[in-house]
C-alpha positions as CSV (number, residue, x, y, z in Angstrom):
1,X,99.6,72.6,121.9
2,X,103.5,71.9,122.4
3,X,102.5,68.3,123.0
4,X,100.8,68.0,119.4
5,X,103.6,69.6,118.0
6,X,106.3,67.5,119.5
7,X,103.5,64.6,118.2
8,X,103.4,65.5,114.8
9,X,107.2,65.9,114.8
10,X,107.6,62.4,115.3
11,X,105.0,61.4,113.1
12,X,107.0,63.0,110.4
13,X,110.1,61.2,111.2
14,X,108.2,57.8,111.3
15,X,106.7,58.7,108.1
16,X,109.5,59.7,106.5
17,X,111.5,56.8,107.8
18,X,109.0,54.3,106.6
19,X,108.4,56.2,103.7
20,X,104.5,55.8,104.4
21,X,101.4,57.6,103.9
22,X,98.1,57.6,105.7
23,X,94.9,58.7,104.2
24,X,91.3,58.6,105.5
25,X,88.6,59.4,103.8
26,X,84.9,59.6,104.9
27,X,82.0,59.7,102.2
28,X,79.4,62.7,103.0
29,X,77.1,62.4,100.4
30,X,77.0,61.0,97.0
31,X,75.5,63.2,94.4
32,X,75.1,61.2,91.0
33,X,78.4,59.8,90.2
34,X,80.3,62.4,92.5
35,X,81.2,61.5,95.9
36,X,81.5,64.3,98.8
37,X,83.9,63.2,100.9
38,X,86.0,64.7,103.9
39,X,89.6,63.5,103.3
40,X,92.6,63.6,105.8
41,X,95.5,63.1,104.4
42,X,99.2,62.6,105.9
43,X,102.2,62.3,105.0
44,X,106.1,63.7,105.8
45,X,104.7,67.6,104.6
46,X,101.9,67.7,106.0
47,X,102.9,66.3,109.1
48,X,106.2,68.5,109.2
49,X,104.0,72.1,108.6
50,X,101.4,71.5,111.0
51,X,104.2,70.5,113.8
52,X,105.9,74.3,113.0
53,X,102.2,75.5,113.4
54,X,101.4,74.3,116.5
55,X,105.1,75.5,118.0
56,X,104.8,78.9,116.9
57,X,101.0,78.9,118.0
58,X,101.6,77.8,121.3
59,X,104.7,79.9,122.0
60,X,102.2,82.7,120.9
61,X,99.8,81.9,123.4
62,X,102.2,82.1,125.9
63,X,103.2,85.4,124.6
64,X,99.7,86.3,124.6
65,X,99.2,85.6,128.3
66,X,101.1,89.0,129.1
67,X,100.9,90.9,126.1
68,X,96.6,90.7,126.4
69,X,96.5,91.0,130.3
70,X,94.6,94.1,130.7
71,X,91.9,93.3,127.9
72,X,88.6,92.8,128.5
73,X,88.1,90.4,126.2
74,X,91.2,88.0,126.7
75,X,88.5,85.0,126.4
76,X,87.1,86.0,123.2
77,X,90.7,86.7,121.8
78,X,91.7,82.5,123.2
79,X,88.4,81.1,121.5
80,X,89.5,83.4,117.9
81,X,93.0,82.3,117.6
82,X,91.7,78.2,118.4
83,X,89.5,78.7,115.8
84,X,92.0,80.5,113.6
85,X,94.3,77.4,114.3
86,X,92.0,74.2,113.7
87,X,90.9,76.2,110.4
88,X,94.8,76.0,109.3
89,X,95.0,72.4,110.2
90,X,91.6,71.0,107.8
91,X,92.9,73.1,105.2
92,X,96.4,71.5,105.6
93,X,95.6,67.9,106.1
94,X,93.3,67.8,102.7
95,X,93.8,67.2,99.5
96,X,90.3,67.6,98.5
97,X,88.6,71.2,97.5
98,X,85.8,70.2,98.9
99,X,86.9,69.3,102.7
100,X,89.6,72.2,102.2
101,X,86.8,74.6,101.6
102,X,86.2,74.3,105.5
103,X,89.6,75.6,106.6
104,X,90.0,78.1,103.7
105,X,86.4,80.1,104.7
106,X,86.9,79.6,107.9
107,X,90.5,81.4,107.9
108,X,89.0,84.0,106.0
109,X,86.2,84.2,108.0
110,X,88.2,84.0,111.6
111,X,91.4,86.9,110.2
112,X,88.4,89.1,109.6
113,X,86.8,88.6,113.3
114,X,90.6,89.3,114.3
115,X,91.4,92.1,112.3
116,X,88.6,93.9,113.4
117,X,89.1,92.9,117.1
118,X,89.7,96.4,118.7
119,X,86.7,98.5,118.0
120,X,88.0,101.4,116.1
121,X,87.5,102.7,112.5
122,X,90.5,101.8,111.6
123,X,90.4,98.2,112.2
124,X,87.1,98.1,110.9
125,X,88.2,99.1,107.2
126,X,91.0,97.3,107.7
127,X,88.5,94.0,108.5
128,X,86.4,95.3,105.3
129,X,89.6,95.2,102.9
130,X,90.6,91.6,104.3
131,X,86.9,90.2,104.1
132,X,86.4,91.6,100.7
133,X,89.9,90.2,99.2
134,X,89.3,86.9,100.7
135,X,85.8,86.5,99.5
136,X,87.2,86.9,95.8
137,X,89.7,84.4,96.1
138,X,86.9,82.0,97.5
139,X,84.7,82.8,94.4
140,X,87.7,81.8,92.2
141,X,87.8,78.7,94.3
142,X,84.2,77.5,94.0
143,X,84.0,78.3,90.3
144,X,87.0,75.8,90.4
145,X,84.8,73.3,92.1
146,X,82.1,73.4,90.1
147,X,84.5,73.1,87.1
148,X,85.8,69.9,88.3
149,X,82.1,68.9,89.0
150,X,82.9,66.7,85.5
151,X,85.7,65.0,86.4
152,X,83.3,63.4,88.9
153,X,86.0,63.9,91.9
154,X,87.6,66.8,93.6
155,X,90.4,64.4,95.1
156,X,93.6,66.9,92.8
157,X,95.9,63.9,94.1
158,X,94.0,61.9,91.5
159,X,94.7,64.2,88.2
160,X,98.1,64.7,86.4
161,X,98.7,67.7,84.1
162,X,97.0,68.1,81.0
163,X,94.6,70.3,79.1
164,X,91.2,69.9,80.7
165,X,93.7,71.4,84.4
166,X,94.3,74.6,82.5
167,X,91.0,76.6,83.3
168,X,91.0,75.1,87.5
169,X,94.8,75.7,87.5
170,X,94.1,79.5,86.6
171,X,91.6,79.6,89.2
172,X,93.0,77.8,92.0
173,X,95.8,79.9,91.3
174,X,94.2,82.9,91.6
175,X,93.1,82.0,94.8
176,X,96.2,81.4,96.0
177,X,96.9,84.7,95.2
178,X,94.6,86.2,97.2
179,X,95.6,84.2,99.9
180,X,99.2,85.0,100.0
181,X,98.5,89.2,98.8
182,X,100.4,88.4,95.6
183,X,100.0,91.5,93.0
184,X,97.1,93.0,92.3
185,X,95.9,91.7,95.6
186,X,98.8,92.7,97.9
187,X,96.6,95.5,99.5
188,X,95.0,94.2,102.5
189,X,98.4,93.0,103.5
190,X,99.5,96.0,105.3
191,X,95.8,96.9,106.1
192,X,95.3,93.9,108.9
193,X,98.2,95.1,110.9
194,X,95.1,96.7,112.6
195,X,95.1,93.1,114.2
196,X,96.6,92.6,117.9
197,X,100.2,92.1,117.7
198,X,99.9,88.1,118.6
199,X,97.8,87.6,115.7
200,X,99.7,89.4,113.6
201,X,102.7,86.6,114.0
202,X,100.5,84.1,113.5
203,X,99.0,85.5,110.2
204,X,102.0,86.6,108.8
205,X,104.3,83.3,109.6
206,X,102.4,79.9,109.3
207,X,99.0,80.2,109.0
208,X,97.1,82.7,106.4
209,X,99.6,83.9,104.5
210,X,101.4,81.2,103.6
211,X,98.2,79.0,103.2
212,X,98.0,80.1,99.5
213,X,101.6,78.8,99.2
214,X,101.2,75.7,100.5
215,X,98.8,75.0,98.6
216,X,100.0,75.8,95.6
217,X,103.4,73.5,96.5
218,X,100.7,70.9,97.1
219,X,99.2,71.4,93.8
220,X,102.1,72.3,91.7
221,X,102.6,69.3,90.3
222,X,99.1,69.9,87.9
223,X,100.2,73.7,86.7
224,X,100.8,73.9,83.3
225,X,103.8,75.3,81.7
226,X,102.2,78.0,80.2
227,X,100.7,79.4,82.8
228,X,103.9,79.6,84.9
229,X,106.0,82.3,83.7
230,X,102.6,84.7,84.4
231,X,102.4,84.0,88.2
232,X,106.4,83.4,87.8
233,X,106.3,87.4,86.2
234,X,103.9,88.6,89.7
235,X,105.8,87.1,92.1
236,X,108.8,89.0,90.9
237,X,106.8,92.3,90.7
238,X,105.3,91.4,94.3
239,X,108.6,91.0,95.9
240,X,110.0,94.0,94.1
241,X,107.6,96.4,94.8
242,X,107.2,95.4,98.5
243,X,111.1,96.0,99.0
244,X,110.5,99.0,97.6
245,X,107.7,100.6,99.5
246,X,109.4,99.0,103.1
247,X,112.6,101.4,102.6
248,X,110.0,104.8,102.9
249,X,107.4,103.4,105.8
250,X,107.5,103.9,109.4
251,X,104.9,102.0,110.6
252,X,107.2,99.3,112.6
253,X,104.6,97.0,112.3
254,X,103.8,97.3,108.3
255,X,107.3,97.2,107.9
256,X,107.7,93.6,108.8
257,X,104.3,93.4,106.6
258,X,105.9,94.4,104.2
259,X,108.7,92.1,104.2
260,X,106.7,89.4,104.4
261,X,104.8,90.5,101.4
262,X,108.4,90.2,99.7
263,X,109.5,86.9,101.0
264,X,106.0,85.2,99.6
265,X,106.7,86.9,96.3
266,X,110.2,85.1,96.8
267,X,108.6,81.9,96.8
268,X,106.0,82.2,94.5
269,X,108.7,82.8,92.2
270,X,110.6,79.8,93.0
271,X,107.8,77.8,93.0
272,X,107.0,78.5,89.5
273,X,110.2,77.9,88.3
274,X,109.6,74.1,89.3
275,X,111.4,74.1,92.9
276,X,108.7,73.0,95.8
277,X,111.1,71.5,97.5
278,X,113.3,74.8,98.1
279,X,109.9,76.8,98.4
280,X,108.7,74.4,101.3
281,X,112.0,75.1,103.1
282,X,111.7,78.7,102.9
283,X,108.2,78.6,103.9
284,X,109.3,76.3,107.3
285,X,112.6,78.9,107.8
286,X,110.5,82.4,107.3
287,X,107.6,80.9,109.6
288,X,110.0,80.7,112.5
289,X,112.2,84.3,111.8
290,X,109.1,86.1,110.8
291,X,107.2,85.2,113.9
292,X,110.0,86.2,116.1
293,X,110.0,89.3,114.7
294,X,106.7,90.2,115.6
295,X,106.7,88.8,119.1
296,X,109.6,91.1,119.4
297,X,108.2,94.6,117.5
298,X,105.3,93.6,120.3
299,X,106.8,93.8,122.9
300,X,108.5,96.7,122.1
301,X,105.4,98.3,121.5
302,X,103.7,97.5,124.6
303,X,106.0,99.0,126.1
304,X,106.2,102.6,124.1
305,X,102.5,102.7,125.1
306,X,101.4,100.9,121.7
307,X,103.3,103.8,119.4
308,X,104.7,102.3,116.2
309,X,106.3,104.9,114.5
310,X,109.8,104.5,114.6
311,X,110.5,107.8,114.5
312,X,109.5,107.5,117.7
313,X,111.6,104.6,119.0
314,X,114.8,104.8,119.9
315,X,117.8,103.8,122.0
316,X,116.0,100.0,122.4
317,X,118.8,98.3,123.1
318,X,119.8,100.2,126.0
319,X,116.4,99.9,127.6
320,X,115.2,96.2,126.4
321,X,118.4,94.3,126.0
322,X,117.0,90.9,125.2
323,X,114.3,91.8,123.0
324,X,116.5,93.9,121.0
325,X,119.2,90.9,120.7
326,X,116.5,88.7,119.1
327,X,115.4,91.5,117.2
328,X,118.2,92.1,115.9
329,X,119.3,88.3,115.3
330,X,115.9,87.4,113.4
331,X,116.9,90.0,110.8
332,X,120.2,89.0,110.4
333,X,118.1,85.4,109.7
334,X,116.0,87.7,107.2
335,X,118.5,89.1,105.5
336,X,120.3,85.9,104.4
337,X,123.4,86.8,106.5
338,X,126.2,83.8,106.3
339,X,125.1,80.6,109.0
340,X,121.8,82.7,110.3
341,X,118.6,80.1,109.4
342,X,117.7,82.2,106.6
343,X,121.3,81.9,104.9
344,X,120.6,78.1,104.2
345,X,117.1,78.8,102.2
346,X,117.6,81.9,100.8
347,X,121.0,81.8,99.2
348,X,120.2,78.6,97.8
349,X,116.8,79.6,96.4
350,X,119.1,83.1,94.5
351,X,122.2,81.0,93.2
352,X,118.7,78.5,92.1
353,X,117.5,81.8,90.1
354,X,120.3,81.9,87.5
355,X,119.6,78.9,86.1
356,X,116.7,81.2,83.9
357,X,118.4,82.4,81.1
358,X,116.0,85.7,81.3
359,X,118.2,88.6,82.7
360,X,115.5,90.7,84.3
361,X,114.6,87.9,86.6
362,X,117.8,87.5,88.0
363,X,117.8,91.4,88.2
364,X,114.8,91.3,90.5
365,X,116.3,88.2,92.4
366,X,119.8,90.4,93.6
367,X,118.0,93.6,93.6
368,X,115.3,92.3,96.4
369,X,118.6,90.9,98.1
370,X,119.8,93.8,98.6
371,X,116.7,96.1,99.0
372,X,116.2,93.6,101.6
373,X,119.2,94.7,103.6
374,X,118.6,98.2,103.3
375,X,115.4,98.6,105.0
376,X,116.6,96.0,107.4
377,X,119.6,98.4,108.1
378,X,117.7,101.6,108.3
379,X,115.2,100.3,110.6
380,X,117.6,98.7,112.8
381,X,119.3,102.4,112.9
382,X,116.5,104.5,113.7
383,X,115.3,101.5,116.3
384,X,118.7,101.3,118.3
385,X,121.3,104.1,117.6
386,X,119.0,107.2,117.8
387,X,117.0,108.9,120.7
388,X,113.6,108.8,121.4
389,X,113.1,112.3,121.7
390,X,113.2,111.9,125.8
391,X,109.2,111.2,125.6
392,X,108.8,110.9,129.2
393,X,105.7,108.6,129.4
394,X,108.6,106.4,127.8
395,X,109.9,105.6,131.0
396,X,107.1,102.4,132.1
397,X,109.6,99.6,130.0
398,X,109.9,96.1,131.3
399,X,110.4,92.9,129.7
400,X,108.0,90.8,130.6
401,X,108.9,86.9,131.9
402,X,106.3,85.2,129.6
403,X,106.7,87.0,126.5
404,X,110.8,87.0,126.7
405,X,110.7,83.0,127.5
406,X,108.4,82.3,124.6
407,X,111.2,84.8,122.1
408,X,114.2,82.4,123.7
409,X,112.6,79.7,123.0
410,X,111.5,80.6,119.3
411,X,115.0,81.8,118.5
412,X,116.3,78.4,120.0
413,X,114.5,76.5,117.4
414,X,115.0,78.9,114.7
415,X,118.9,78.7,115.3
416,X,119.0,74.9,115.0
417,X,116.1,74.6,112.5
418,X,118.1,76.1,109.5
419,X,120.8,73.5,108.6
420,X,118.7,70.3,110.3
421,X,115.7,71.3,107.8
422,X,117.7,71.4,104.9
423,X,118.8,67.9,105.3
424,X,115.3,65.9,106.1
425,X,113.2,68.6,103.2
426,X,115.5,68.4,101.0
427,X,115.9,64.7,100.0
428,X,118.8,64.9,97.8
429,X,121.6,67.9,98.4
430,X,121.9,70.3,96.5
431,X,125.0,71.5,95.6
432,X,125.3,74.2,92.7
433,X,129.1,75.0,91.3
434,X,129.2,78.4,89.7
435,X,132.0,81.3,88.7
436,X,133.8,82.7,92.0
437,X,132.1,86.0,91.0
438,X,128.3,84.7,90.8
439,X,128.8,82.9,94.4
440,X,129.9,86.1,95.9
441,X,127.5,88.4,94.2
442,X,124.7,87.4,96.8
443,X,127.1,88.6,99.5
444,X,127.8,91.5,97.4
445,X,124.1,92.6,96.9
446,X,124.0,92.0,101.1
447,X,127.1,94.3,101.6
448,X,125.7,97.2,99.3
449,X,122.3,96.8,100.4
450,X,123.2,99.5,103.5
451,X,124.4,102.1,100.8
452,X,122.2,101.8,98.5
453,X,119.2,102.0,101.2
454,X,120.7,105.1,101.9
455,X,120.4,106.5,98.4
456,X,116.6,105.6,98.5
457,X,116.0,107.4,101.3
458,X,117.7,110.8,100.0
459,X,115.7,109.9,97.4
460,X,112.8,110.5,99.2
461,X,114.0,113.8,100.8
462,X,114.4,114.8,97.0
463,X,111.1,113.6,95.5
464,X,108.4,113.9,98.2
465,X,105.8,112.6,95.9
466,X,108.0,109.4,94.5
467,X,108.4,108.7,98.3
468,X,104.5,108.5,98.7
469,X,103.4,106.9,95.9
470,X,106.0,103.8,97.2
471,X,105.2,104.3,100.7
472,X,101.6,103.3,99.2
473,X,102.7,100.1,97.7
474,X,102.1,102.3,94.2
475,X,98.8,103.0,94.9
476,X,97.3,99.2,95.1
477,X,94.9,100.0,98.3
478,X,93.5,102.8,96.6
479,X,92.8,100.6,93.4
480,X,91.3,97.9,95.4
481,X,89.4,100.5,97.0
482,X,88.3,102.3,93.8
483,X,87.2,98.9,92.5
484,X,85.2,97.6,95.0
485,X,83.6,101.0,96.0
486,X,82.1,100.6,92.0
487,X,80.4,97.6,92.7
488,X,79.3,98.5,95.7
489,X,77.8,102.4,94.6
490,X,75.7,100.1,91.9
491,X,74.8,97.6,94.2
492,X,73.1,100.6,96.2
493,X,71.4,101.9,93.1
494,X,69.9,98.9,92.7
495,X,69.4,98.0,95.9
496,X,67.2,102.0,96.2
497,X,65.5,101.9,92.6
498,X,64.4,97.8,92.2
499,X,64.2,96.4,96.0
500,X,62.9,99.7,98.1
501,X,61.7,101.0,94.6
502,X,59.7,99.0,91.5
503,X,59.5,96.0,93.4
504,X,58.1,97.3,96.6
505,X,55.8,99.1,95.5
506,X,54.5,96.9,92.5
507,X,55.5,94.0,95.2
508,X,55.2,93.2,98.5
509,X,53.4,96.9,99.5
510,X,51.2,96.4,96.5
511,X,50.1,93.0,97.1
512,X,49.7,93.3,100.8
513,X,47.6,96.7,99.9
514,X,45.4,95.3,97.4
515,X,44.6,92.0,99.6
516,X,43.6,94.5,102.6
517,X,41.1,96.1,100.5
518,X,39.8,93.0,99.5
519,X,39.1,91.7,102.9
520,X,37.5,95.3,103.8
521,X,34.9,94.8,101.2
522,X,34.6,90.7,102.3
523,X,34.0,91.9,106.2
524,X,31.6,94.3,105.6
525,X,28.8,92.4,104.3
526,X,29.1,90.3,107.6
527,X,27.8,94.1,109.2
528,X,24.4,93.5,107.4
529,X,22.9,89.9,108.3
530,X,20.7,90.4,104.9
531,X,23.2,90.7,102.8
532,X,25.6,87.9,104.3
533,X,22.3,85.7,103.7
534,X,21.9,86.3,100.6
535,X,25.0,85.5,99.5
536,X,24.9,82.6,101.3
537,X,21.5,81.3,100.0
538,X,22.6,82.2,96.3
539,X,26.2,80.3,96.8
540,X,23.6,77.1,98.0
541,X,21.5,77.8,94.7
542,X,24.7,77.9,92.4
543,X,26.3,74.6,93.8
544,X,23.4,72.5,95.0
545,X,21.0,73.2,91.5
């Protein structure tokens, strides 16, 4: 897999040199004037995505290769995550809903088999939130086909923005929502942490989560206007409210869930303010830091015998050295913290933000910034500075070879990737000249972000109940919960009264009952030879005379 990254790497650069573009297209089936067709298409972004997804996936592997030693079902888990993998690539490479229907299902379909991999209740509702989230963003999708059923082609390469791409804008939209857990759907998020730790930096860093976002870059030049401040408005909320609720978990794991809930928000929002470019280049950056992370919050749980509270951890740095280094390092890169990866994407993407004259926006922008920092601080405090309460089961820890050279090597990219991706994504540079006191606010809002995380957590002490209604992303998985639990209490009273009820027994039962009866009273003349001759000699009579 390393060699079909380092492939596709230089297929970008050719591409991009020779400023080219390859697309193949095989017809299917040709329905009227409509042509189904499976459509590859490449070219410098496409080439340049799929080359990060195949580093972090096989650096993954080779993380899994120690972290999933003792399962029993180490095969299975291989033959998931491939699957999970060429799903990502059919639904990057085409520009067509129809042939990107494939890799969207089948990434919904594959996460859920994932989610759901260790047999436990928990994973299993988790699995049942995910599957039911991603089946209604695929509704929206097909609705969107069949919309664009009479513009006899589903090629979006071929349209350009106008009124007739309002309704399949909405839609696609809302898909894409789904997809990247944007608000209202931002529930299963934290949910399919119930996922092994592997999958859980593949999800959350280049393949299903950001799917929605690519595709919305992809199709962003067909949004209208109108529609953008809505989905401009939710990706705000979305990365406020996951900053939030971060600062009062302790789930290590939903933490960094969390925060990758936020940093989508981040580029939805700068994505709808007409930006792909920057929103691309965040995407590549947060892919490579994000992943880190969880190989890192991994292997510090396999170690603490798969605990996750980090009440629990403590004193890591003393006891994993070079996990807790990259640990540390890919939340500096998180943060936005001056010539870390993250610093070249995120910074310019805030100092981007006040070019909208709307106040609140920018608000959200510096808040998150700092919000950001503060749950990044206070989990890197309870993670390395306190005790672990001398737990002494504690006492097993050992860095794996395989998983710490597959970390080096992440962060080894990630550290060179930053700068080198904001000159070949970014054709022209971008260079913004502001105040003195607006280009030193965002290091402002990184520097308070420590106190003010503080604050929120007293907070918390103060206000038990404000504490848990954040720590609950403000009650979203309940909602979601509530709402499909309606549909599905009146699909089981239908499913009792009409299909076991009316219809079963004025049905199926009925009919099959009434036909037995009938062939009871057609054997029984064949008992009595007299009668069975009669009948037989007064059929003759009727069709002979």
């Amino acid at each position: 897999m390393m060699i079909l990254s380092m492939f596709f790497f230089l297929a970008f650069m050719l591409l991009m040199y020779l400023n080219l573009n390859i697309f193949l297209e095989f017809e299917l089936l040709k329905l009227n004037s409509s042509m189904i067709n499976m459509i590859f298409y490449f070219d410098w972004m496409s080439t340049l995505f799929i080359s990060f997804v195949f580093f972090i996936s096989s650096m993954i592997m080779l993380y899994s290769y120690d972290y999933m030693a003792s399962d029993s079902y180490k095969k299975r888990f291989i033959y998931l995550v491939m699957l999970f993998i060429l799903s990502m690539f059919f639904l990057i490479v085409s520009p067509n809903l129809i042939s990107m229907l494939l890799g969207w299902d089948g990434l919904g379909l594959v996460s859920y088999c994932l989610v759901i991999y260790y047999p436990n209740m928990k994973s299993s509702m988790a699995g049942y939130i995910t599957f039911l989230t991603n089946r209604l963003g695929d509704s929206f999708l097909l609705v969107s086909i069949f919309w664009m059923l009479n513009m006899s082609s589903w090629n979006f390469l071929l349209f350009q923005e106008s009124g007739k791409m309002l309704v399949i804008s909405f839609l696609i939209i809302l898909a894409c929502m789904t997809k990247s857990a944007q608000i209202p759907f931002s529930s299963w998020l934290p949910a399919a942490m119930a996922a092994p730790t592997p999958v859980s930096s593949l999800v959350h860093s280049s393949t299903l989560v950001t799917a929605g976002i690519y595709f919305l870059i992809r199709y962003e030049i067909l949004i209208p206007l109108k529609i953008k401040n809505l989905f401009l408005l939710l990706g705000l909320l979305t990365m406020m409210l996951a900053s939030l609720s971060a600062n009062y978990e302790f789930d290590l794991k939903k933490i960094i869930a969390l925060s990758t809930l936020s940093q989508l928000g981040f580029m939805m929002s700068i994505l709808m303010m007409g930006n792909k470019s920057f929103a691309f280049f965040h995407l590549l950056i947060h892919a490579l830091f994000k992943a880190l992370m969880f190989m890192c919050a991994g292997a510090m749980i396999h170690n603490f015998l798969e605990n996750q509270d980090i009440r629990f951890l403590g004193s890591m740095f003393i006891y994993m050295p070079m996990t807790s280094t990259l640990f540390i390092l890919s939340n500096f890169s998180l943060c936005g913290i001056p010539f870390f990866s993250g610093f070249y994407s995120k910074d310019l993407i805030v100092e981007f933000s006040l070019i909208t004259s709307n106040f609140f926006y920018i608000l959200i922008y510096y808040l998150s910034v700092g919000l950001t920092v503060s749950y990044t601080i206070r989990l890197l405090k309870m993670m390395m500075m306190k005790n672990f309460n001398f737990f002494s089961s504690y006492f097993i820890i050992k860095e794996e070879y395989l998983m710490t050279l597959s970390m080096i090597m992440m962060y080894v990219f990630m550290i060179f990737s930053g700068i080198s991706m904001s000159w070949l994504t970014i054709n022209i540079p971008s260079y913004i000249f502001m105040p003195m006191i607006n280009k030193i606010l965002v290091l402002t809002m990184i520097l308070s972000g420590y106190y003010f995380g503080n604050e929120l957590y007293k907070l918390m002490n103060n206000n038990i109940n404000y504490g848990v209604m954040l720590d609950h992303l403000i009650n979203l998985p309940l909602l979601s919960l509530s709402f499909n639990l309606y549909f599905l209490k009146m699909s089981k009273l239908i499913f009792l009264n009409f299909d076991q009820g009316w219809l079963e027994f004025y049905g199926n039962k009925n009919l099959s009952f009434c036909v037995y009866n009938y062939s009871i009273n057609l054997v029984t003349p064949k008992n009595n030879l007299i009668l069975f001759l009669v009948f037989l000699l007064s059929w003759i009579f009727i069709i002979y005379v």
